[in-house]
N, C-alpha and C positions, 0 to 999 in steps of 0.2 A: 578297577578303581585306582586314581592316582595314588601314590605313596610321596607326593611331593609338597610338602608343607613347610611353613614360614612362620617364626615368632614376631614379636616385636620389640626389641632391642635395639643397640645399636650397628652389630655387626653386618653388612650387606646382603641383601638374598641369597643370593651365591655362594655364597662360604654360609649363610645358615646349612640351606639344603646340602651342600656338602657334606658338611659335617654330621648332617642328620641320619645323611644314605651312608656314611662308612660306618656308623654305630649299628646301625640296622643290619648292614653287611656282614658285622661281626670283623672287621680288617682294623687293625692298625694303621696308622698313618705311613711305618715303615713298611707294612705290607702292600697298600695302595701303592706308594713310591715303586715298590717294583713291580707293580702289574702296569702301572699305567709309566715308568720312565721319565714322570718325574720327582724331583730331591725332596724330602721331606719337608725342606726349610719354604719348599716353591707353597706345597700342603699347610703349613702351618699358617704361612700368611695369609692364605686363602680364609683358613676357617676362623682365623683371629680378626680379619678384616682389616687387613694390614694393605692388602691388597683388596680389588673392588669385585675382580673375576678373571678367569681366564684367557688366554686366549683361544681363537677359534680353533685351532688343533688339539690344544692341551683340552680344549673341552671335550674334542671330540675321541682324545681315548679314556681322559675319566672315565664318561659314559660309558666305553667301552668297560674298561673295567669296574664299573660297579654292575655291569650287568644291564642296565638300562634297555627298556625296550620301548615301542607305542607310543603313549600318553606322555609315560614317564618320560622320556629320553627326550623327546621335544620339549617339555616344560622347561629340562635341564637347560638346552641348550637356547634355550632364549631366555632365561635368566644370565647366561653367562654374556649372550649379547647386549643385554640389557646394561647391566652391569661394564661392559665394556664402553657402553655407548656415555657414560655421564665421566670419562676422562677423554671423550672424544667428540667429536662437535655436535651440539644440540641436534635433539631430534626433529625432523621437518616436519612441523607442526601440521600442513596438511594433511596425517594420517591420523589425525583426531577430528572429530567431527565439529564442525563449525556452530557457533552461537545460534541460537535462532536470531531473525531479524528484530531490531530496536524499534518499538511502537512509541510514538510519543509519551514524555511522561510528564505532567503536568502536576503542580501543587504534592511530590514527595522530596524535596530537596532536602530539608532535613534527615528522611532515612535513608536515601541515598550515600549522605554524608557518612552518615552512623555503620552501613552496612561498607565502604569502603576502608573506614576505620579496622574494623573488624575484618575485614579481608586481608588487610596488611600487618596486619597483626603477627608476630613471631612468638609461638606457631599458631598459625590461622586458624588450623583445626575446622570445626566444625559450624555452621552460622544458620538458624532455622529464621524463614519468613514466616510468620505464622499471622491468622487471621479470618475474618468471617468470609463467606462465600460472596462473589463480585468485588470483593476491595482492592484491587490491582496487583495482587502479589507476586505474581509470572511478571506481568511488566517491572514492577520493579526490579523482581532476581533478573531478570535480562537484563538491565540497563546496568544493575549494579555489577556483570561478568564482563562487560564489553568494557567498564571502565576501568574493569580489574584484571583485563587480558594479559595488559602488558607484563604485569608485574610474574605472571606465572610462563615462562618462554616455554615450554614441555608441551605446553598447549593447552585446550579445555575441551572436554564433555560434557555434554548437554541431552537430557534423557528426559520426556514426559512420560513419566510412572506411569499415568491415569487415571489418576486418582479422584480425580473429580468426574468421572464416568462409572460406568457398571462394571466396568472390565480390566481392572487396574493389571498391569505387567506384572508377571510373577519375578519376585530379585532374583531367579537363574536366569530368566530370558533377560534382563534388563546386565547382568556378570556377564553372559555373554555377549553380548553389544558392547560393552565397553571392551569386554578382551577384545574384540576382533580388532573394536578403534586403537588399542594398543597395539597390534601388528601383532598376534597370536591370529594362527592360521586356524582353520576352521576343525581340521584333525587333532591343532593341539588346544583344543578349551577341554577343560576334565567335565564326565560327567556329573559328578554329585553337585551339590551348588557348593559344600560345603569346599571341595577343591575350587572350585571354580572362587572364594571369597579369598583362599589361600594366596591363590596366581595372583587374583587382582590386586589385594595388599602386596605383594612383595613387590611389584613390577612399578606401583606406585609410591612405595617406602622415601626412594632418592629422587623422585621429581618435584619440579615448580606443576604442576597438575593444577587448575582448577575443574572442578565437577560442577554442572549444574542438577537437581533432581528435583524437578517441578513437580508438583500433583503427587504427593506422596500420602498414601493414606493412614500410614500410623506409627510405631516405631518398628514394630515388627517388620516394614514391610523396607525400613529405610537403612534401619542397622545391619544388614548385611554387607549394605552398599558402601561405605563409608571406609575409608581410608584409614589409615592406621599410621604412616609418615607426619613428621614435623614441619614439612616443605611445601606441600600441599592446602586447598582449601574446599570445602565440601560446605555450598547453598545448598538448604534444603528448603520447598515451598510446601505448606502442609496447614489447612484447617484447624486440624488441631495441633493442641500446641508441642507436643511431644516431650511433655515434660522429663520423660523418663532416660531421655539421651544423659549420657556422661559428658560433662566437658563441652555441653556443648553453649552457644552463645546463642539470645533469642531479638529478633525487630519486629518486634510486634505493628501491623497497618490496621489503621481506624480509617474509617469512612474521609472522604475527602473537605478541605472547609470549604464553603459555601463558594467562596471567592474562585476558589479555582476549579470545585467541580464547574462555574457556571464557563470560567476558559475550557475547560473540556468541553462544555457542548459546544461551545464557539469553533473548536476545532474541528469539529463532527457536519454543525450545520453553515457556518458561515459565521466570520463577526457581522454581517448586515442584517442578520434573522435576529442575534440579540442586541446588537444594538438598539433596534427597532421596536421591542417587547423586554427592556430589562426587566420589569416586575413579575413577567411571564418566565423569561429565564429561570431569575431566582426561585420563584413556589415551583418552578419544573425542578430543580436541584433538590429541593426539601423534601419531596413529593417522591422522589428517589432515595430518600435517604441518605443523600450526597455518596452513594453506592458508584464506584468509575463504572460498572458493569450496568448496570440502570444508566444509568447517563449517557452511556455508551451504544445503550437499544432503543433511550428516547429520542437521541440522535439521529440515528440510523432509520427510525422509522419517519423523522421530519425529512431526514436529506433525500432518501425517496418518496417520501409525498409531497410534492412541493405543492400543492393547493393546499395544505395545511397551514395552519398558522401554530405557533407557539400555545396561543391561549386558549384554543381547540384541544391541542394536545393535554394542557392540562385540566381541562372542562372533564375530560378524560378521565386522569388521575387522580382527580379529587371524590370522586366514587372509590372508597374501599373495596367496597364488593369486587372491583371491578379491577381494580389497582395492576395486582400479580397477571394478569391477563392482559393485559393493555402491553405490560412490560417485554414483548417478547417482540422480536426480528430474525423474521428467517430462521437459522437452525440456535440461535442465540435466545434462551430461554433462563428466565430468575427464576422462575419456579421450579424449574427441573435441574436447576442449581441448588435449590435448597433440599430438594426431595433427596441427592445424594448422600449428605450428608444426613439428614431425617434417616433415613434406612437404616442408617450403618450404627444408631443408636441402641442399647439395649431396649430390649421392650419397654421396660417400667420407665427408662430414660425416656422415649417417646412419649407416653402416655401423660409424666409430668411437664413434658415442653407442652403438646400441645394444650393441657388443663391450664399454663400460665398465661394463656389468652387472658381468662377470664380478669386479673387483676387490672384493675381500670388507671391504674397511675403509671407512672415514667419507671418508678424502680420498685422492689422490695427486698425482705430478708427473706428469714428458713421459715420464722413463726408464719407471715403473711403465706409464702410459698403452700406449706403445711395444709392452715387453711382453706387455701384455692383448689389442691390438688388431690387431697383426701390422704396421700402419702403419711407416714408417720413421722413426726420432727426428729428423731433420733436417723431416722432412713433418708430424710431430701436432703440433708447435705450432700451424702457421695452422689443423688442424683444429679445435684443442680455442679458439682463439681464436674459430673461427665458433659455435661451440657457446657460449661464454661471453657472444658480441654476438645470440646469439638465444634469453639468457636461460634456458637447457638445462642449463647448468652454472654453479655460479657460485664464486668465488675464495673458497679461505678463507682465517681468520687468518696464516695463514703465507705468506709472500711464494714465491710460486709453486708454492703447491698450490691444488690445484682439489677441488671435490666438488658429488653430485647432491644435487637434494635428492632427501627419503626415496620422496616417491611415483612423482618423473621416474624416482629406480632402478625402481621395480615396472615400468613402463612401457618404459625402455630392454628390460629384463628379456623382455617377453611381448614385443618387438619382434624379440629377438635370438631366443626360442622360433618364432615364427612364420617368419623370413625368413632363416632359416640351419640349415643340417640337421645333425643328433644327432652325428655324428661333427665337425661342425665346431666346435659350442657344447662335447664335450668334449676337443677339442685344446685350444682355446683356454682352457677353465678348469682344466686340469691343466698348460698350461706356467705360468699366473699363479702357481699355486699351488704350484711347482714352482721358481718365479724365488723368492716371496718365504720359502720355508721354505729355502732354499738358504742366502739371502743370510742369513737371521735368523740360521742355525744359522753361520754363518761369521765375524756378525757378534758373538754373545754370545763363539763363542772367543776373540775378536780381543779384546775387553773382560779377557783376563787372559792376557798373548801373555809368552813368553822368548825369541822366535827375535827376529828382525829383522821391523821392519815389512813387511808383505805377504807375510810367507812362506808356502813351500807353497800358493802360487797364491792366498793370500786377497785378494779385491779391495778389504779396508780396509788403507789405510798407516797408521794409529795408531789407538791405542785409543780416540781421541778422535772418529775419523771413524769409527767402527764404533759409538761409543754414541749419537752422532748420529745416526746410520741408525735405529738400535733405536728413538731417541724420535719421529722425525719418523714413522714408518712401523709405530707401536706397533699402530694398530687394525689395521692389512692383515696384520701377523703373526701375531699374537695369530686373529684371525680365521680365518686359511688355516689354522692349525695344529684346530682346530674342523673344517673343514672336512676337511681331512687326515684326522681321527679319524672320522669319521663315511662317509670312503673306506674305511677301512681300511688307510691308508699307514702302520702303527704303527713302522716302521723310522723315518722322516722326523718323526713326532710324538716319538717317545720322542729322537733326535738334536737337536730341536729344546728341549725341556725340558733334557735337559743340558746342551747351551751357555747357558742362562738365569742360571746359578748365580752369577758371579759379579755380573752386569749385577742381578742381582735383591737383592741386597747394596747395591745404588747407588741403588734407582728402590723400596723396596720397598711402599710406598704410591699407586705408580703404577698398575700393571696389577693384574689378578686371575690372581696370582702362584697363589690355589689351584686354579683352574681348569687353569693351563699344567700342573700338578706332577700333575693328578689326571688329565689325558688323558697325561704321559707314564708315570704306575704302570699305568694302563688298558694302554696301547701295551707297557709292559715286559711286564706277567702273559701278554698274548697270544704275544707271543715266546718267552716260558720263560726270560726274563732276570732269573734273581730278584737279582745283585748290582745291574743297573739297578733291581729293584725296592727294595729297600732304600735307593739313592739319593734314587731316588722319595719313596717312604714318607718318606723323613727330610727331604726339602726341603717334600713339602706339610704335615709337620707345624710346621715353619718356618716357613711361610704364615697358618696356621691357627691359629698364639700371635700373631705379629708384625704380619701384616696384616689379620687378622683378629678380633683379639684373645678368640679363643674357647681359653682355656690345656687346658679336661678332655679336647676334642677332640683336642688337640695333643697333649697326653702317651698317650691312646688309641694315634693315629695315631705316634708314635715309640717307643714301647713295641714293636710291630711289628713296627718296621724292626729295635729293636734282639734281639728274638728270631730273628728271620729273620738278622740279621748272623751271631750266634751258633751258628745250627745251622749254617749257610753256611761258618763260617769267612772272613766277612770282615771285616777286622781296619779296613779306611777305616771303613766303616760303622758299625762300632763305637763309632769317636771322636768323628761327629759324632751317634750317636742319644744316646751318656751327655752331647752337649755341649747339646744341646737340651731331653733331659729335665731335667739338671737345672735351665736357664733355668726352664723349665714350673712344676717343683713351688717353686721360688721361689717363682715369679709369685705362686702358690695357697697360698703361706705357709707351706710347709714346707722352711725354708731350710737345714736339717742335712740333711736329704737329700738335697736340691739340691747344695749344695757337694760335698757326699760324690761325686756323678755329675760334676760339674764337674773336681773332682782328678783323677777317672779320665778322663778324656778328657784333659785336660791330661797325664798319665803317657801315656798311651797315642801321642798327638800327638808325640811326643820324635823319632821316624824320619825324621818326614814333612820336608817342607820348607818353609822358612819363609811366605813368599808362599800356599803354595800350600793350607798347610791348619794350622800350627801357629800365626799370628797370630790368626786369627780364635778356636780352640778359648780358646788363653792371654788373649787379651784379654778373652772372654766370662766366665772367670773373676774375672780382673780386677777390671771390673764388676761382679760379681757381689757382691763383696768389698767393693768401695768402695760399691755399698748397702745392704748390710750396718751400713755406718759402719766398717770395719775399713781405718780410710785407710794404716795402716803398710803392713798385708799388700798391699794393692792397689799403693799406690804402689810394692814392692819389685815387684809383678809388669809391673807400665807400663813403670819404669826399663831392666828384664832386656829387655822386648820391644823397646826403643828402642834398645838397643845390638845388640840382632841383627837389628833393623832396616834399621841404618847398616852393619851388619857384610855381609849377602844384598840390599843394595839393584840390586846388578848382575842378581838372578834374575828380576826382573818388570819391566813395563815402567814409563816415569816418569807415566804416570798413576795407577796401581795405589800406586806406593811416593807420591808427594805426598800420597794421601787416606789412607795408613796412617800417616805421620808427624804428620798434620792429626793423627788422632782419636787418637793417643796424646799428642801434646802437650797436645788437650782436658783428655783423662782426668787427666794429670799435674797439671794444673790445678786439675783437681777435688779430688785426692788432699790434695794443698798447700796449699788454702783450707779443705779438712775439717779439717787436722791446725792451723789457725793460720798458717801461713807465707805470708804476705799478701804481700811483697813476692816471693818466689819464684814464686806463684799466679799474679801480671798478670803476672809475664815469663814463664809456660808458657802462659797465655792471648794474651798477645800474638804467639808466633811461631805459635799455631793460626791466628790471626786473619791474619798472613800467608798461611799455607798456603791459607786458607779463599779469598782474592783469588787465588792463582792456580791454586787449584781452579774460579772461579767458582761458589762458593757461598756467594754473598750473605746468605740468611738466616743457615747459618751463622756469616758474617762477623759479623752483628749478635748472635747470641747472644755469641759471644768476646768483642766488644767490651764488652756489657754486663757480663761474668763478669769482663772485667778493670777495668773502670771500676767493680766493687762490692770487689773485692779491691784497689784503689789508695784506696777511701774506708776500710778497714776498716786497713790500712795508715797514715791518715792523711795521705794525699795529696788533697785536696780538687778538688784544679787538675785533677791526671793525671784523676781519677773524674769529673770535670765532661766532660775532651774525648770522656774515651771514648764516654760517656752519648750526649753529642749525637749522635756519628757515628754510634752502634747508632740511635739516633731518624730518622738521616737514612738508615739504612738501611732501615728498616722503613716504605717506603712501601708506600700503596695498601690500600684497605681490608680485606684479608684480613688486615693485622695489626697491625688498630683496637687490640686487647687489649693489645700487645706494646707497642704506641707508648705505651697507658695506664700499664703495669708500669714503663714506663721516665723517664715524666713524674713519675711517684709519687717515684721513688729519686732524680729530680733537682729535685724541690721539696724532697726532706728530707734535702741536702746544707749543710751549713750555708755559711753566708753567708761568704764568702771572697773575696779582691782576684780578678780576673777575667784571666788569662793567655789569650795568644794559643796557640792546637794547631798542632803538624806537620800533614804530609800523614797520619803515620800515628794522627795523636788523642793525640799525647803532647804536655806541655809543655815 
């Protein structure tokens, strides 16, 4: 076993080991001097590192006199060459092993950027790629060495672990590959690894070295490898993320954007195959995942089939089933890409990936998780952490939700098919599906509650934690209830669409409000629930003017509900189909009929209660009125609803009545800057503009602002109109409301020139 070992300081290999073997010797410095003939002071420099190494005689009776044999003796004396070699001309970089070759890299110019930053870095130290299985991360650590050759002259090595196979390199064979590329001869590599990590640090302490180590499979297997100098730079490519490195630096690769996964296939099949088929291109790229490695084998299997067409190919990949099978060329396989990493998970880790099939939505938490997988929620944290450190899973936008990517789902999928039997795979996807239409349906109540929070066992304390749940967990709902419908659960679907009503008044641009409304009229017909069906009926044709904005459809589809109300005798349904059609035939420009059906609903609405179905009917009127241009009439109807507003505020809860006071004080607003009444106008715009801040609804906020900074300029108030302006301008961040900031710069360029007042906190002077 070697005796020759290395710290990490600053003083040179050379005089380390030195100094190491004369303690060990038991010799003094003036003892050495006279075995070996040279001066103590030649000794001192050596071990101080005053001096870098020897020369090749003096090395060669050190050795002599320390006794030096075999292993040892060679190590010796190629750290003193070593050591000699960095006061003498660079080493000929030929005797390290060449880059592999540079494959196209397409759509990562940003990590690119990021990963040469980090290369140049003083000290460069250590830099992991990390990332899901297929995402290009050899391509990119190659391209990022070739453009970082220069900067290390010593030269670079380049080593695929194998990590990404069954057989990964143990780090002594992989210590020795690199000694050899260091010009250690084959006699002198030490046997242990743990000499062999010795030699390789010290030989690499004073070089410009770049290392590559691709396919790494964890820390254990990587931290041998790594370098210990300040000079040096150590890529590492590794699935998972190896959080546990010291010091080291991470570039995390996602999947490619659409735009350029679809240049990658262009580069694979030809730009004349996409050119010819862009819509086929792009669902080819989606369809992948925008995965370079998918793209990369759907390629490959167009460019040798040329009687293929693109739209064949994805006729293909539009079968799940079928999907991870289709994706395969030649010895180039996604499934047996995912399967390595799949193995190498703890059992229980396995067990929980493939059980999160079962979740029907885009992301979740621990609680969802929990649910899905039967695991214990104090226990799937650290699983779903193993799962997210092995690249399986990865974190989305939202602080503490997780999601697959689309093709890891196919694969958990056919993992939970194979390795769990039919009764097990349908416990588990009917309690998911059974937690999350539970909670949906309890949550949409909760969003318009009279009792006390949490009553009658609801697990939301306010309406504020129940529309929270709704949005956080929109796709998992929205999705089970799909799923639901296609069981046959129509009791659970159709329960689920009625609690939606008010929540979908709040959000209604969010979800595909006609798809909920259209599987719970499906769900009611099959029950024989025709007053649910007219509920139905009348909310998807609410969907189908509002967020859809297809109006002939809509008055079709309420028309319907309101014949079916009529032969039924029900008198709710009534009020809201005459409230909707006449929105409709407005819309469509027949607004004497419209009205006409708007009065009757409003006459009919007189019973009900205010909350619960007489604000909405009254205010649609309203509105209705005040676009018309009939600001009296409207304005007498806003006034009426605002006093019985403040009269029934105890009936609903205080989120329900803030955003009804918000949008009639809008409306009043409106009303009062129609008819002239400019200073009245900003003060009904300013208390929306309140409400809108402890609604948290910003945008809103910025429209009041602007409404009341154009009614304080029309007023002739120039100062008030300036603060408002700005504050709506400092509202309307972020590019989605590029227009908005434009609209609003416009109206504050052509304020006339006016002495310049300091604003409150609320934008007034």
């Amino acid at each position: 076993m070697s005796t020759v070992s290395v710290s990490d300081d600053a003083i040179p290999a050379f005089g380390q080991v030195l100094l190491r073997l004369r303690r060990a010797s038991g010799l003094s410095q003036a003892d050495l001097a006279r075995s070996s003939g040279m001066s103590v002071r030649a000794l001192r420099d050596l071990e101080r590192g005053r001096a870098n190494s020897a020369q090749e005689r003096s090395a060669a009776v050190l050795a002599d006199a320390l006794e030096l044999t075999g292993e040892d003796r060679e190590i010796f004396l190629l750290l003193a060459r070593e050591g000699r070699r960095r006061t003498a001309k660079p080493v000929d970089s030929t005797m390290l092993h060449a880059l592999p070759a540079v494959t196209e890299l397409i759509g990562r110019e940003e990590e690119l950027r990021e990963l040469t930053r980090l290369g140049t870095a003083v000290p460069a130290g250590v830099v992991v790629v990390t990332g899901p299985p297929g995402v290009g991360k050899t391509s990119l650590a190659v391209a990022a060495a070739h453009r970082l050759a220069d900067a290390f002259p010593d030269g670079c090595l380049a080593l695929d672990l194998g990590g990404s196979g069954d057989r990964p390199m143990a780090p002594s064979e992989a210590l020795e590959r690199m000694l050899h590329a260091l010009g250690v001869p084959v006699r002198g590599v030490p046997e242990s690894e743990a000499d062999r990590v010795d030699l390789f640090r010290a030989l690499l302490r004073d070089r410009r070295v770049l290392v590559l180590l691709d396919n790494a499979v964890d820390e254990a297997h990587v931290r041998p490898l790594l370098g210990t100098g300040s000079r040096g730079l150590t890529l590492v490519t590794c699935r998972r993320v190896l959080a546990g490195l010291a010091a080291a630096s991470w570039v995390s690769v996602s999947p490619l954007p659409t735009e350029s996964g679809v240049a990658l296939l262009a580069s694979i099949t030809g730009d004349d195959v996409v050119r010819g088929e862009p819509c086929a291109a792009t669902e080819l790229v989606t369809l992948c995942g925008n995965l370079p490695l998918a793209i990369r084998i759907a390629g490959n299997r167009l460019a040798t089939r040329p009687h293929w067409s693109l739209s064949y190919l994805v006729s293909q990949l539009r079968d799940e089933r079928m999907r991870l099978s289709s994706l395969s060329a030649g010895d180039l396989q996604l499934r047996s890409a995912f399967e390595v990493s799949f193995r190498r998970l703890s059992p229980f880790a396995r067990r929980v990936l493939r059980r999160l099939a079962v979740i029907p939505g885009e992301h979740f938490d621990e609680a969802l998780a929990a649910v899905a997988t039967g695991a214990p929620e104090p226990e799937v944290g650290a699983l779903l952490d193993e799962l997210v450190e092995a690249s399986l899973l990865d974190t989305a936008r939202t602080p503490g939700r997780l999601r697959f990517h689309n093709l890891l789902r196919l694969f958990a999928a056919e993992r939970l098919a194979q390795e769990e039997p039919e009764e097990e795979r349908e416990l588990l996807r009917d309690r998911t599906l059974r937690h999350l239409l539970g909670m949906a349906t309890a949550a949409g109540a909760a969003t318009f509650h009279r009792g006390p929070a949490g009553a009658d066992g609801s697990p939301f304390h306010s309406q504020e934690h129940a529309g929270d749940w709704l949005v956080r967990e929109g796709t998992n709902w929205s999705a089970a209830q799909r799923e639901a419908a296609a069981l046959g659960w129509h009791t659970e679907v159709l329960g689920l669409a009625k609690a939606m009503h008010w929540f979908a008044d709040s959000q209604e641009f969010d979800y595909r409000w006609d798809e909920v409304y259209r599987l719970g009229l499906e769900a009611a017909r099959h029950l024989g629930d025709q007053v649910a069906e007219v509920d139905m009926l009348n909310q998807l044709g609410w969907a189908q003017y509002l967020c859809r904005n297809d109006n002939e459809l809509a008055l079709r589809t309420n028309s319907r509900a309101l014949a079916l109300a009529e032969e039924i005798g029900d008198h709710r349904g009534r009020v809201f189909a005459h409230c909707y059609i006449g929105v409709e035939l407005t819309r469509l420009g027949q607004g004497e009929k419209g009205m006409a059906h708007l009065r009757t609903a409003h006459d009919l609405s007189a019973e009900y209660d205010f909350f619960e179905l007489r604000y909405w009917v009254c205010s649609t009127l309203g509105v209705a009125l005040q676009d018309a241009g009939r600001y009296g009439d409207a304005l007498a109807v806003h006034q009426a609803l605002l006093t019985e507003a403040c009269r029934h505020r105890d009936e609903a809860g205080p989120e329900v009545v803030r955003w009804v006071m918000m949008l009639l004080m809008e409306n009043i607003g409106l009303c009062l800057a129609g008819l002239g009444r400019w200073r009245e106008a900003a003060a009904s715009h300013h208390e929306a503009r309140r409400l809108c801040v402890e609604n948290e609804a910003a945008h809103r906020e910025a429209d009041q602002a602007i409404r009341e900074g154009l009614a304080w300029r029309a007023a002739g108030e120039p100062d008030r109109a300036r603060c408002c302006l700005l504050l709506a301008r400092e509202l309307l961040d972020g590019p989605v409301y590029r227009t908005d900031r434009e609209r609003v710069d416009a109206e504050l360029a052509g304020l006339t020139e006016h002495r310049t007042s300091e604003c409150d906190e609320d934008g007034l002077v």
